[in-house]
C-alpha positions in Angstrom: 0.0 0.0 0.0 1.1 2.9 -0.8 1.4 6.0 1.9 1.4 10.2 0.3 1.8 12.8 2.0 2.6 16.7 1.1 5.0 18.7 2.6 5.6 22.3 2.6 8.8 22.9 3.2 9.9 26.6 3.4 13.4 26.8 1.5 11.8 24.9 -0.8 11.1 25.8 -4.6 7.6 25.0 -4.3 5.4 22.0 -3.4 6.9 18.8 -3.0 5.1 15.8 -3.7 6.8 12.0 -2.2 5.6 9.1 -2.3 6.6 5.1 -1.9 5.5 1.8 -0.7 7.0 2.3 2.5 8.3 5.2 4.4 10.3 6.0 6.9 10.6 9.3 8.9 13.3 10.4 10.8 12.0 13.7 12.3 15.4 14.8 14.2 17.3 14.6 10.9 14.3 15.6 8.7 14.8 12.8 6.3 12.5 10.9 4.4 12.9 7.4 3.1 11.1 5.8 0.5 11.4 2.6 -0.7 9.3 0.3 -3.2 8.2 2.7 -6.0 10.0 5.9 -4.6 8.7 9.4 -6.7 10.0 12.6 -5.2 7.7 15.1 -7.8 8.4 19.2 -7.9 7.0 21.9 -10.2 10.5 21.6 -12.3 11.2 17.7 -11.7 10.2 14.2 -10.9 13.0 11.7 -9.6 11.4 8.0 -9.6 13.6 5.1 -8.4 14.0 1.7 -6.0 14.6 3.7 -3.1 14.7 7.8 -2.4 16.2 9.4 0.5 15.1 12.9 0.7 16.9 15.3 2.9 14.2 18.0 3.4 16.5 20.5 5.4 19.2 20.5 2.7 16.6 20.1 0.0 18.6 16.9 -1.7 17.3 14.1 -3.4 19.2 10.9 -3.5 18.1 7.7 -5.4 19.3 4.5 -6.0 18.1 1.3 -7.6 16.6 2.5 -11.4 16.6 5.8 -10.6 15.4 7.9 -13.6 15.3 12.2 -13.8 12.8 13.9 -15.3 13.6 17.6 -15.8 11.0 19.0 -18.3 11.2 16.4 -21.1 14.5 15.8 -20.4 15.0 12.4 -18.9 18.6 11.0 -17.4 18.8 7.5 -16.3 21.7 6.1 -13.9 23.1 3.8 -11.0 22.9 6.8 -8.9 21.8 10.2 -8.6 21.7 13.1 -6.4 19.8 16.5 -7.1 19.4 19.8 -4.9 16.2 21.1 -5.3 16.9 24.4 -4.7 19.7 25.2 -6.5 19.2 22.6 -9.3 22.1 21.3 -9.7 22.6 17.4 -9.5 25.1 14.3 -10.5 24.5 11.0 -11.8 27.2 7.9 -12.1 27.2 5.8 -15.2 23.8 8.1 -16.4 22.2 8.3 -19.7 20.5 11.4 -21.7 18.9 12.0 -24.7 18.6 15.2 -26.2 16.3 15.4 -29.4 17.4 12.5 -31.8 21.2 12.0 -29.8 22.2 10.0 -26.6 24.7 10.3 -24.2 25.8 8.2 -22.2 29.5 9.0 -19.1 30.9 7.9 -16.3 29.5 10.8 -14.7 27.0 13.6 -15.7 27.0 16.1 -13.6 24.2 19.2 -14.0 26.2 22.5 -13.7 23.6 25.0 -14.0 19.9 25.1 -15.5 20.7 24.1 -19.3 24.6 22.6 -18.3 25.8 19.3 -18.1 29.4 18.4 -17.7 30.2 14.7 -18.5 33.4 12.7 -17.4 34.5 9.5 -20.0 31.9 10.1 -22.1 29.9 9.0 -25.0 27.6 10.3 -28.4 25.3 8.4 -30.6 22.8 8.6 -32.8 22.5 4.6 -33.0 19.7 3.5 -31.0 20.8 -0.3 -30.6 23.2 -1.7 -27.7 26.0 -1.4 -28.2 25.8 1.2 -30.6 27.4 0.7 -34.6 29.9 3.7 -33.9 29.8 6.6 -30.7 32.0 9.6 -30.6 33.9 9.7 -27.3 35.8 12.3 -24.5 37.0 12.6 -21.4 35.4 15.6 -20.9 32.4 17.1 -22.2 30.1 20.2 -21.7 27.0 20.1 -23.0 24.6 23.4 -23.1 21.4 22.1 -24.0 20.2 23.3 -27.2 22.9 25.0 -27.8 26.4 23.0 -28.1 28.8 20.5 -27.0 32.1 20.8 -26.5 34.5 17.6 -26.6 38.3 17.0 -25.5 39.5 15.4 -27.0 37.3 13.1 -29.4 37.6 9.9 -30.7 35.2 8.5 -33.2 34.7 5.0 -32.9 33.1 2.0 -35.1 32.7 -1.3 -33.4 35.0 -0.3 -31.1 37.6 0.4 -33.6 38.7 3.8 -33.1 39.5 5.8 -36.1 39.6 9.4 -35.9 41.1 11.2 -32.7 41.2 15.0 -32.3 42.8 17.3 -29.3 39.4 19.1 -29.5 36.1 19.1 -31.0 32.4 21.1 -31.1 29.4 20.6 -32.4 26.1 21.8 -32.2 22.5 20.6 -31.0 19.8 23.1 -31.1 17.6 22.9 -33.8 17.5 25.2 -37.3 20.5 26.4 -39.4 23.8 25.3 -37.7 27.5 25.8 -38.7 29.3 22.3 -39.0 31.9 20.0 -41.4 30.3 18.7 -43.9 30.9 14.8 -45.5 33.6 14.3 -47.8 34.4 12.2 -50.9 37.6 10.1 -52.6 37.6 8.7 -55.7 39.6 8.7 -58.9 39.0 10.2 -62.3 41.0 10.0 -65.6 42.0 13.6 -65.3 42.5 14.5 -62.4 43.8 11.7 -60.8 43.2 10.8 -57.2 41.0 13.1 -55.2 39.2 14.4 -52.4 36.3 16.5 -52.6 34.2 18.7 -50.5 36.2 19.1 -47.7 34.0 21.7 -46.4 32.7 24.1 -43.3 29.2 25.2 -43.4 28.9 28.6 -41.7 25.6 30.1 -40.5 26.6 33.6 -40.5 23.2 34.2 -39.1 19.4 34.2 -39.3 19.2 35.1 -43.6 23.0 34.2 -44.8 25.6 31.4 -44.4 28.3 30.4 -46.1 30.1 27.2 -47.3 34.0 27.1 -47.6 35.4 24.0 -49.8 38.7 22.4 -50.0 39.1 19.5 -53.0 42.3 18.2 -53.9 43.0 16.4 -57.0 46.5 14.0 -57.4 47.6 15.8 -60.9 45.9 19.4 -60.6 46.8 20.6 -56.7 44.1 21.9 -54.4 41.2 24.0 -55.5 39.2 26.4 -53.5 35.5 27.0 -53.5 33.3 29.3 -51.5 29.2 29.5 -51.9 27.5 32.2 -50.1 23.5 32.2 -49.5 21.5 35.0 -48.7 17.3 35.3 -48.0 16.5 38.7 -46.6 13.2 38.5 -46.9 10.7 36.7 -49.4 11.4 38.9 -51.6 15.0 39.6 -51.6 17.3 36.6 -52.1 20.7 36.0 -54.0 24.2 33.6 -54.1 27.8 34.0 -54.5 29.8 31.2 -55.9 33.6 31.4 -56.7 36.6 28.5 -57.1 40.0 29.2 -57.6 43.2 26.6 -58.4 46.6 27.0 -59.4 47.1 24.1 -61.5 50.3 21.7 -61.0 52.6 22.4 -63.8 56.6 21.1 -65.0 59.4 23.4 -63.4 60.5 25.4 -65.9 56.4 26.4 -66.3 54.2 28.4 -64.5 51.3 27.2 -62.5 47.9 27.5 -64.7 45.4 29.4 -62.5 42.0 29.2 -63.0 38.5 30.1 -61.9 35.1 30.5 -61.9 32.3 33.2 -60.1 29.0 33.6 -60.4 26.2 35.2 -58.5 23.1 36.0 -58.8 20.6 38.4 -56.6 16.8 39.1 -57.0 14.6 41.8 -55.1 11.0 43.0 -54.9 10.5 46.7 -53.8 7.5 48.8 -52.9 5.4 50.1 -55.6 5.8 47.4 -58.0 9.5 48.3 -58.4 12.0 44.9 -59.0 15.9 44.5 -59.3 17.4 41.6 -60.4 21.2 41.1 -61.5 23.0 37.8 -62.7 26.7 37.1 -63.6 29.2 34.7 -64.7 32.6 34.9 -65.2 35.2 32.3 -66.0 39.0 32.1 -66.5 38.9 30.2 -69.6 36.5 28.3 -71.8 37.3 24.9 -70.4 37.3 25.7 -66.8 33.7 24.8 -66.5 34.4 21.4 -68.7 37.1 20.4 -66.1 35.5 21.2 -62.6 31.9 20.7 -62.9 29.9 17.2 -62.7 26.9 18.3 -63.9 26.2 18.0 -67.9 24.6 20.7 -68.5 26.7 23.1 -66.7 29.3 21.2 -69.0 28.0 22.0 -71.8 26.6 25.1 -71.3 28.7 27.7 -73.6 26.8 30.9 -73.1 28.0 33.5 -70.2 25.5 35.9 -69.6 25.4 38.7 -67.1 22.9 41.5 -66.7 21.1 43.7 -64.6 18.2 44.2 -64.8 15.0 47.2 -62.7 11.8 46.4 -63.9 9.0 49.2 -62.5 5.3 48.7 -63.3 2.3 50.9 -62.5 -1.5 50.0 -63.2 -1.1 51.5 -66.8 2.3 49.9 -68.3 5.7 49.2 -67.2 9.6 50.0 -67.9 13.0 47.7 -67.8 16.0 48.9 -68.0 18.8 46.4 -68.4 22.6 46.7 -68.8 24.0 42.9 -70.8 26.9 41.4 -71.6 26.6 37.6 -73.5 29.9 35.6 -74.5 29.4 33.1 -76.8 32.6 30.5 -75.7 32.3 28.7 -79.3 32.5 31.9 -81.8 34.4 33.5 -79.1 32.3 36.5 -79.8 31.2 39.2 -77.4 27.7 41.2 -77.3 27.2 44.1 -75.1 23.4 45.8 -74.6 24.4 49.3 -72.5 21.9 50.2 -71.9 18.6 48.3 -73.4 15.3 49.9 -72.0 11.9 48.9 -73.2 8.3 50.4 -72.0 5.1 49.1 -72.6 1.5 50.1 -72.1 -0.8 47.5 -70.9 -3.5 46.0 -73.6 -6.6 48.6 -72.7 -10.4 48.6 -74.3 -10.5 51.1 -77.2 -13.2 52.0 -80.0 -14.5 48.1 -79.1 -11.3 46.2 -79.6 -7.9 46.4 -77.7 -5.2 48.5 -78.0 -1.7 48.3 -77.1 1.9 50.4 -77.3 5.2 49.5 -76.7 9.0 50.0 -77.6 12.4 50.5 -76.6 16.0 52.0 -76.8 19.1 50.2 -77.3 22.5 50.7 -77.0 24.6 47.6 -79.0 28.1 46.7 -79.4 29.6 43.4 -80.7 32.7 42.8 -82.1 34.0 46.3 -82.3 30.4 47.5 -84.5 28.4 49.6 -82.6 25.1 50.6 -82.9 22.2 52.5 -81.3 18.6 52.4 -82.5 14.9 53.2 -81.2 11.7 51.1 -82.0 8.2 51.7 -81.2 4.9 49.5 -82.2 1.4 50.4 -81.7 -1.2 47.4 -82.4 -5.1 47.7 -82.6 -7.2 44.1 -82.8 -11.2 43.8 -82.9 -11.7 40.4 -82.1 -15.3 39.0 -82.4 -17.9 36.1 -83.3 -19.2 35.8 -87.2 -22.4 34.0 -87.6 -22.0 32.3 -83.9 -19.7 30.0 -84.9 -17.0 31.8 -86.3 -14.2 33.6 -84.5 -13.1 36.9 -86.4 -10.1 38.8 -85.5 -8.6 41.7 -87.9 -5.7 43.8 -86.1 -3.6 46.1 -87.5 0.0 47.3 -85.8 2.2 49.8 -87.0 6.3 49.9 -85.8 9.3 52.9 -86.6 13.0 52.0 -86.2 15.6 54.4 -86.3 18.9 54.0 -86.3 22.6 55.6 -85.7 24.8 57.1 -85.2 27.0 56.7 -88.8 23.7 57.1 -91.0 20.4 57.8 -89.8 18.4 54.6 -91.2 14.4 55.0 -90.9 12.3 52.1 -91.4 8.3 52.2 -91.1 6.8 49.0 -90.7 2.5 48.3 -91.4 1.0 45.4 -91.0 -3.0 44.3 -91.6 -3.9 41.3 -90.6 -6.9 39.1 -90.2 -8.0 35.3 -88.7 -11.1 33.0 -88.9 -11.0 30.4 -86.7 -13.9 28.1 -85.2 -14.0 24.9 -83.8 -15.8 21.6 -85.1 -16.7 18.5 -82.8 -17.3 15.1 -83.8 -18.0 12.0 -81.8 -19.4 8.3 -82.4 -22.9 7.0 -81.9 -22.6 3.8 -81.2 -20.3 2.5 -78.0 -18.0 4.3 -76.3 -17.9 7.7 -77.0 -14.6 9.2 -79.3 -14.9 12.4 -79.8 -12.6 14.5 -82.7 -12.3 18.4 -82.1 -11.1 20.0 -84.8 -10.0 24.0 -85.1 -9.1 25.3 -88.0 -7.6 28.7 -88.8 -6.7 30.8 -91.5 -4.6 33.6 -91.5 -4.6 36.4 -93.9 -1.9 39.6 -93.8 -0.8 42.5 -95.7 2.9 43.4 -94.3 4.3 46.5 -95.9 4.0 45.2 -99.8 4.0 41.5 -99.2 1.0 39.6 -99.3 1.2 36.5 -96.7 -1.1 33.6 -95.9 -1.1 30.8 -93.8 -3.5 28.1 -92.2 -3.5 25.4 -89.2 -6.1 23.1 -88.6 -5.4 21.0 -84.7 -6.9 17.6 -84.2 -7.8 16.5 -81.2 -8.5 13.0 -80.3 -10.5 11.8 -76.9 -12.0 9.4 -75.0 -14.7 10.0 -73.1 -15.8 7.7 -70.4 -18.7 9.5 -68.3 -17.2 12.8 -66.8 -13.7 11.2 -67.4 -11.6 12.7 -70.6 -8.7 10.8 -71.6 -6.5 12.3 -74.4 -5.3 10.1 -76.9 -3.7 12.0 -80.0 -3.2 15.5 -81.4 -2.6 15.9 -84.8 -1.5 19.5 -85.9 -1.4 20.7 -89.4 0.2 24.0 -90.3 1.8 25.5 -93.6 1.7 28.4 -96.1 1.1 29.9 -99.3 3.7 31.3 -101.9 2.1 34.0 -103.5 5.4 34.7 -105.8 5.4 31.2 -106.8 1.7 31.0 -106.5 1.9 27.3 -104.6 1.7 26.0 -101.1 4.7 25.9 -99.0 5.8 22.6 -97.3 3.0 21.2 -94.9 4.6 21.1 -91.3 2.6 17.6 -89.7 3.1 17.2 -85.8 1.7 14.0 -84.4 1.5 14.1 -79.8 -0.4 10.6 -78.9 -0.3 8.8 -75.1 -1.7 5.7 -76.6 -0.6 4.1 -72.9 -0.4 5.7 -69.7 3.5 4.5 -69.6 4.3 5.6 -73.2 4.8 9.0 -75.3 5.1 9.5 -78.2 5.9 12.6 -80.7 6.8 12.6 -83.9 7.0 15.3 -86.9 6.9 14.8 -90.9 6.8 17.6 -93.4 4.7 17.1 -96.9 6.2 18.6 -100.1 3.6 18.3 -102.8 6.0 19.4 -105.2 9.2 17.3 -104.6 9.5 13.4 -105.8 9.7 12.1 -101.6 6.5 13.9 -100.9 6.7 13.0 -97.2 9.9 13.4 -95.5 9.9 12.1 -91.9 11.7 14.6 -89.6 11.5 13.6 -85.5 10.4 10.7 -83.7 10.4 10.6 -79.7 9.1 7.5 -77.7 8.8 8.2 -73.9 8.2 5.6 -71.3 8.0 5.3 -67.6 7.5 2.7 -65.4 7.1 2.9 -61.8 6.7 -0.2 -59.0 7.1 0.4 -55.3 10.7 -0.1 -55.0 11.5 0.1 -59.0 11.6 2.5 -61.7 12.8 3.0 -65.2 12.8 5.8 -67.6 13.1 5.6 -70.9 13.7 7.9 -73.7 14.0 7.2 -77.5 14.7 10.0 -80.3 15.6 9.4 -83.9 16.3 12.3 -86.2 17.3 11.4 -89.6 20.1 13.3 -91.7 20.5 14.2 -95.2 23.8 11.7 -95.3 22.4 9.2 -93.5 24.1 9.5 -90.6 20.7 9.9 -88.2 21.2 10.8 -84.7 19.4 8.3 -83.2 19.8 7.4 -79.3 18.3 6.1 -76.3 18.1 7.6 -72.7 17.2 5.7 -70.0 17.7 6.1 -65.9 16.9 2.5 -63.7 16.4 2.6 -60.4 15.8 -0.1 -57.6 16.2 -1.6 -54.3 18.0 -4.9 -54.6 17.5 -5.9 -51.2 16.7 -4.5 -47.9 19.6 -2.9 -47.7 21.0 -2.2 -51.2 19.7 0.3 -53.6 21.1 0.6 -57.3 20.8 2.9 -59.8 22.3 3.1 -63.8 21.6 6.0 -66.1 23.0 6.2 -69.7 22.2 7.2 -73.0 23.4 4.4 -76.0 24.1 6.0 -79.7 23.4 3.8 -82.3 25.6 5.4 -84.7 28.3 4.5 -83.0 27.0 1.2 -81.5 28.4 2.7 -78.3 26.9 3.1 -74.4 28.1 7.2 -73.8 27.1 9.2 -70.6 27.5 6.1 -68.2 26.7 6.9 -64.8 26.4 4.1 -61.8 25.0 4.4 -58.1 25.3 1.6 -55.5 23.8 2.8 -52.0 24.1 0.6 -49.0 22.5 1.1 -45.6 24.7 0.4 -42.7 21.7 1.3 -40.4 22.8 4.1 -38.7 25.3 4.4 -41.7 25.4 4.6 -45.4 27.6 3.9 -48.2 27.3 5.7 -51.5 29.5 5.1 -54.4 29.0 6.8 -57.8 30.7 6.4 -60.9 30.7 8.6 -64.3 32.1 8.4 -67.7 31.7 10.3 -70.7 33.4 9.7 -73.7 37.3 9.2 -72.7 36.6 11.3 -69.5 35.7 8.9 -66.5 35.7 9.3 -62.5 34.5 7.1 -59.7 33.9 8.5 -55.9 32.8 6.8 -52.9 31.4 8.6 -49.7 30.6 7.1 -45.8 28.0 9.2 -44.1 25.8 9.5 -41.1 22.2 9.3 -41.8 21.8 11.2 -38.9 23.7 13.6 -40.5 23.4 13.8 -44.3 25.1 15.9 -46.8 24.4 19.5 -46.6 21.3 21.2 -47.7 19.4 24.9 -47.7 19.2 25.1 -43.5 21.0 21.8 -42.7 24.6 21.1 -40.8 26.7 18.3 -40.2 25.6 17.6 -37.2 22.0 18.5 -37.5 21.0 15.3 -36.4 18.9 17.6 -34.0 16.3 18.9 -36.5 
């Protein structure tokens, strides 16, 4: 049975609460012990154990036996513990902790102050199995709860095998944004040699900006050095920085090859509809972005462009004004707009159709030819219905170039211009119900002198199964008519079906009525996906036929799938039946060590090739927008 009784006590921090199966009094020594069940409970904590002595002049709590701590949500579990009630401070032998998604576990955990523990000989996991897969140990740490810990020295062990030791080491564990090391990589590549990559240190510089400084080192090349910034002031107002730098390994009797890469970018809403935005990239070289980056695109991207650009709209039209430079890498050629402004006014009801103004100023230079002109269009369209059916829509627009400053060129441009369009639907009687929508449209203009005319007529297949529509082809039609050689131009034919909910397909042919091969087939792309709980394949087919017969035909396809339990793979590659080769290789094999994983990657391309392998936490992955190495807290 047990007895309860409360006690006001008063040096006390409030009501305390005891209780036991049995107790025992000593009223000289004002002690209290419980045994069987023990709970000594406050406002702040609740101490449960085998047996609780509770010292009510000294206000100390001792248990022994399973004695467990709640302090908040905070619970410690020991051999033995001791906590003053008034002062709050306490010490546990051989105790255990956990603080959000971490435990830790030392010889002695003492707490220090109201968010402070000090632990002697101890340990940090985020394995939840005993023993754990690895722990990071010290002899001393200090803990400040949500806040960080800091380690001397550390040892990071797996299976008990140690292998990493420091003098010193911090880390933190509140939640959000926190500064941290981030995971590196090794692996190999035809190039470069041996490497390591992204030896980093992600830097919350604080609530709307961090930054990321990266150390890779590659066998044949020397180190390079990277730094990305990130900044959000406000939903509105966001940008990045990113630069590398590396002074390439070179012979003696040469000097080093230095190279590098920055670009940044920043965007920002104002008040009153006012907008800046500014982008720019700047390399070294032309192969600089060939030889560093992994992504193909970025590879293969040849086009530096940098700009800035203030936009300002009101309810009645808007201005941009933009300052541009664009280097084209493959003609080596360079194209400067300072400035280019345009202005606009918005489409607005007039004389019962819509008109609209616009035009802009330009300042040009490329390759030493310079040239400054002005250009302004005014358009005018009535749209409206004929006979019900019909959609009717004659516009008019008028535009004035000039030009300078060598020889002042005028130009006037007019151009009259009318459409009929309308839509026709079809569908069968008997069965299901297919239904064909057709829309034609002709187009008839006068621009300047030149007489032009041109039609389109879109086919839409469907399927229609109650409310359901399900879209199975579109055939589009579109072409012209010569009025100098008084004949139809080539017939552009564009076929779009999704005969199967896994498979795409496009395809394009062009008709020349007066040529001997009438029909000349142009594009053909076959898409297909295929998704099963733990499996997934992509495919992608194009075939694009040449005039010498060498068609560019290839097929794309990225696999995906869990082997086991524990293994995921994934192959990705594009195969070029030309050349009866596999090109653009690249492997994944992923591994799950439980509270670890193993991810190894290789790429090839061509001749190029390069393999990496990484060993991570999953506690703590690979950095992303607001995460940190150890943000196993989050």
């Amino acid at each position: 049975m047990s007895i309860i009784f409360i006690l006001i006590i008063g040096v006390a921090p409030g009501n305390v609460e005891y209780k036991g199966d049995t107790l025992n009094y000593l009223w000289e020594e004002e002690i209290i012990w419980l045994l069987g069940n023990a709970e000594v409970k406050t406002p702040e904590i609740v101490a449960s154990a085998d047996t609780i002595k509770y010292e009510a002049k000294e206000d100390i709590v001792s248990a022994t036996g399973n004695p467990i701590l709640w302090i908040g949500s905070q619970k410690i579990e020991g051999e033995k513990m001791i906590y003053d009630l008034e002062t709050g401070a306490g010490i546990v032998r051989n105790g255990r902790t956990q603080i959000r998604n971490g435990w830790f576990d030392g010889r002695v955990i003492r707490k220090v102050g109201t968010n402070i523990l000090n632990i002697d000989y101890g340990k940090f996991t985020t394995c939840n199995l005993n023993p754990p897969h690895y722990h990071f140990w010290g002899s001393q740490l200090k803990v400040f709860i949500d806040d960080m810990v800091y380690v001397k020295p550390i040892v990071l062990f797996v299976q008990d095998i140690p292998l990493f030791i420091a003098p010193f080491w911090w880390f933190p564990i509140k939640s959000g944004r926190q500064s941290g090391l981030l995971h590196p990589k090794i692996g190999q590549s035809s190039d470069k040699g041996r490497f390591v990559e992204n030896l980093a240190y992600y830097w919350v510089i604080n609530g709307w900006s961090d930054a990321t400084f990266i150390l890779d080192y590659f066998e044949t090349r020397g180190p390079r050095f990277n730094f990305e910034g990130r900044w959000v002031l406000s939903p509105t107002a966001y940008g990045i920085f990113n630069s590398s730098y590396i002074a390439e390994h070179a012979p003696l009797e040469q000097e080093k090859r230095k190279r590098w890469a920055v670009d940044f970018s920043h965007s920002q809403r104002f008040a009153n509809r006012l907008s800046l935005r500014t982008e720019g990239k700047f390399i070294s070289d032309d192969s600089v972005k060939v030889d560093y980056e992994e992504e193909r695109l970025v590879q293969l991207d040849k086009i530096m462009n940098s700009y800035l650009s203030i936009s300002k709209a009101w309810d009645w039209g808007g201005t941009n004004f933009v300052l541009e430079e664009k280097r084209d890498l493959r003609s080596g050629t360079i194209q400067r707009w300072l400035p280019k402004s345009t202005y606009s006014l918005n489409s607005m009801r007039s004389f019962g159709g819509y008109f609209s103004y616009g035009g802009s100023f330009t300042n040009s230079s490329m390759s030493e030819e310079y040239e400054q002109y002005s250009f302004n269009k005014a358009s005018f369209s009535l749209p409206f219905k004929l006979f019900r059916y019909l959609s009717l829509a004659p516009a008019t627009s008028h535009s004035y170039t000039l030009k300078w400053p060598e020889q002042h060129e005028k130009s006037h441009h007019s151009e009259y211009k009318v459409d009929l369009s309308t839509n026709i639907y079809g569908s069968s009687i008997f069965g299901p119900e297919f239904r064909h929508i057709m829309s034609p449209r002709l187009s008839y203009s006068l621009v300047d002198t030149i007489y032009k005319c041109s039609f389109s007529v879109d086919n839409n297949f469907q399927l229609v199964l109650g409310e359901k529509k399900i879209s199975l082809a579109r055939l589009d039609l579109s072409g012209s008519w010569d009025f100098e050689l008084d004949r139809i131009n080539p017939i552009g034919i564009s076929l779009y079906s999704t005969p199967f909910r896994l498979l795409d397909l496009r395809s394009r042919w062009t008709y020349k009525p007066y040529e001997a091969d009438k029909l000349k087939f142009e594009r053909l792309i076959l898409n297909s996906y295929f998704t099963r709980q733990d499996f997934s394949l992509n495919m992608s087919y194009s075939w694009i036929p040449r005039e010498d017969w060498s068609d560019d035909q290839s097929l794309r396809f990225t696999l995906n799938t869990k082997l086991t339990k524990n293994w995921k793979l994934g192959f990705s590659g594009m195969f070029d039946f030309l050349d009866g080769e596999l090109i653009d290789k690249r492997f994944s094999l992923h591994r799950d060590l439980h509270c670890w994983e193993a991810v190894f990657n290789f790429n090839s391309y061509a001749e190029e090739w390069y393999y990496d392998f990484k060993l991570q936490l999953k506690a703590i992955p690979e950095i992303k927008v607001g995460k940190t190495l150890f943000g196993i807290f989050l």
